[in-house]
C-alpha positions in Angstrom: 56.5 0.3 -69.8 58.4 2.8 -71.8 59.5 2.4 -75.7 62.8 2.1 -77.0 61.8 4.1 -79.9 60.2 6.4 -77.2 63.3 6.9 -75.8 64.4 10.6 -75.3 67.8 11.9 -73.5 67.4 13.9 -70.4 69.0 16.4 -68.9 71.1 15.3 -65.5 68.7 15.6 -62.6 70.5 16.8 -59.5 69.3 16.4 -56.3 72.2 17.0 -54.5 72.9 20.7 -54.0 76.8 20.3 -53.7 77.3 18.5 -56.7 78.4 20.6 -60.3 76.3 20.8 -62.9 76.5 17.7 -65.5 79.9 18.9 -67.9 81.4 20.8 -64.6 82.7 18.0 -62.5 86.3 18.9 -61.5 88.2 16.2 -61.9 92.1 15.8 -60.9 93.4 14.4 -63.8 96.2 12.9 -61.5 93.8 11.7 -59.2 92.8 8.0 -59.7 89.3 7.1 -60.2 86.9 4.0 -60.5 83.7 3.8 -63.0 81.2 1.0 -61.9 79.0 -0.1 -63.8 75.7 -1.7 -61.8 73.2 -3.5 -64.5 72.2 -6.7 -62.1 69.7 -6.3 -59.4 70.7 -9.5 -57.1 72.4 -8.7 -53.9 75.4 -10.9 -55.0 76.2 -8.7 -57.5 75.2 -5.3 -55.9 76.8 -6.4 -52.4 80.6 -6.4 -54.1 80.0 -3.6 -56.0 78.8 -1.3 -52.8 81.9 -2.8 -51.1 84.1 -2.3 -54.2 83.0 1.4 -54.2 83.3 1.7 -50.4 86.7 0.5 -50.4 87.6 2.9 -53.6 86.6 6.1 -51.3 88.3 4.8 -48.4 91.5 4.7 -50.6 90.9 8.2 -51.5 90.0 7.4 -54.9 87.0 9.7 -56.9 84.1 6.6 -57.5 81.6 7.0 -59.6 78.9 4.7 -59.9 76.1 3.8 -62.8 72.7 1.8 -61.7 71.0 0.4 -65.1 68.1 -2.1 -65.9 68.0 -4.5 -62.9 70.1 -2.0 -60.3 67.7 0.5 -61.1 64.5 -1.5 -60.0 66.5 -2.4 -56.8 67.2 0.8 -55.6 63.7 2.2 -55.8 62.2 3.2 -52.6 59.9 0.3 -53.0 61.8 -2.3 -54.2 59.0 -5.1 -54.1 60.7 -8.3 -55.5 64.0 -6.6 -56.0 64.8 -6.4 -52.7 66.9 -9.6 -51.9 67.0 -11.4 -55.0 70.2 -13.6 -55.8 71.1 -14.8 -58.8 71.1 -18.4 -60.0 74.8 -18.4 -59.8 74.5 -18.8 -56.1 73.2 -22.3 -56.7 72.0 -23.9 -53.5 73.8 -21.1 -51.3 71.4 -18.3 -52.6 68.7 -19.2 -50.3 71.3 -18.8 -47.4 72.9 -16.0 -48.8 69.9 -14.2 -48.9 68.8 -14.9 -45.4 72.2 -13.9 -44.0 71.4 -10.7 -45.0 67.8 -10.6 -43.9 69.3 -10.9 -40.6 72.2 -8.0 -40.8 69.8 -5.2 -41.0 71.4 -2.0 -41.7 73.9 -3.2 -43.8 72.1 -2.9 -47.2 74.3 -2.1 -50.4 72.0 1.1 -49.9 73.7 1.8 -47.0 77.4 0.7 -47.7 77.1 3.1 -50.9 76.0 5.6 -48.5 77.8 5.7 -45.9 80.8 5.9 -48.5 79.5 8.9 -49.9 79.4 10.8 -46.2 83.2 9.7 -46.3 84.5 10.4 -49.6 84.2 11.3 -53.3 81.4 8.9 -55.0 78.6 10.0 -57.1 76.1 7.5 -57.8 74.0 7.7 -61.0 70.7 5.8 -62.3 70.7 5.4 -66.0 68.2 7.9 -67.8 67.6 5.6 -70.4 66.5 2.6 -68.0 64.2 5.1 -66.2 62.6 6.0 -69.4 62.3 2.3 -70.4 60.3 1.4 -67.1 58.3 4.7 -66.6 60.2 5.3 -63.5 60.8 8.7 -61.9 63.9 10.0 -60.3 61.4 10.4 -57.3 61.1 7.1 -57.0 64.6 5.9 -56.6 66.5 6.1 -53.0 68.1 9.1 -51.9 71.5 7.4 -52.2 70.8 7.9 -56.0 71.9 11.9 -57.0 71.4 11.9 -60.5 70.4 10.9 -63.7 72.5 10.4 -66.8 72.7 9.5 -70.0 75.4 6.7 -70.9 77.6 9.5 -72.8 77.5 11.9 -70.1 78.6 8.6 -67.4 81.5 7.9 -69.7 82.4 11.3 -70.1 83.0 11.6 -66.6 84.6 8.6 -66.1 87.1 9.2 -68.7 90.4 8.5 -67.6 89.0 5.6 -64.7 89.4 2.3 -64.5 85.6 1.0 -65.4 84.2 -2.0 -63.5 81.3 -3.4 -65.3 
């Protein structure tokens, strides 16, 4: 793992050629926008969130979405644990939570976030300093993920959104 005190900004990686450089985004100032901030990484957090987002775009709104600590480790290509954890606020439903899901394959948060993006304006993010923290690579997270910022550069671009955290 990474050190705090280690911890050194980086430049926005994109890897999606269609998207501005960081500080270029145009945004309509008129148009309205949602910030989501992602920092758990149990599907019954990240499943409203994806659907939250999804439902944004398809509204016509500009969405931009931040993965941080826990979001970040679930949207790595290998996920290991991550994958269909549910938070202890589920209680005794979690268990049958998580299996409802097991058997809707397809229908990831991965893929809600995704398909959203094919239809709309939504940008999703993973937090530079949380990559730094766990020695992770952008190359390691899902596709769905285009970028990495630092938590200044998120917030500048969601200036003027409603932020969901």
């Amino acid at each position: 793992m990474g050190s705090c005190s280690a911890y050194k900004p980086e430049p926005m990686v994109s890897t999606v050629a269609n998207r501005p450089p960081e500080g270029e985004r145009k945004v309509d100032a008129l148009r309205p926008r949602v910030a989501i901030i992602c920092y758990s990484g149990t599907i019954d957090r990240l499943y409203p969130a994806a659907v939250l987002a999804a439902e944004a775009v398809d509204r016509g709104l500009a969405v931009s979405v931040l993965l941080t600590f826990w979001a970040v480790m679930a949207v790595r290509r290998t996920p290991g644990p991550f994958a269909q954890l549910v938070s202890r606020d589920c209680g005794v439903q979690g268990s049958a939570l998580a299996e409802l899901i097991r058997q809707s394959p397809g229908t990831s948060w991965i893929a809600l976030l995704g398909a959203a993006k094919q239809r709309g304006d939504l940008h999703v993010s993973a937090c530079a300093f949380t990559l730094n923290l766990f020695d992770i690579t952008a190359e390691e997270l899902d596709p769905v993920v285009e970028s990495v910022v630092g938590m200044g550069s998120f917030l500048a671009d969601a200036d003027g959104s409603v932020l969901v955290f």
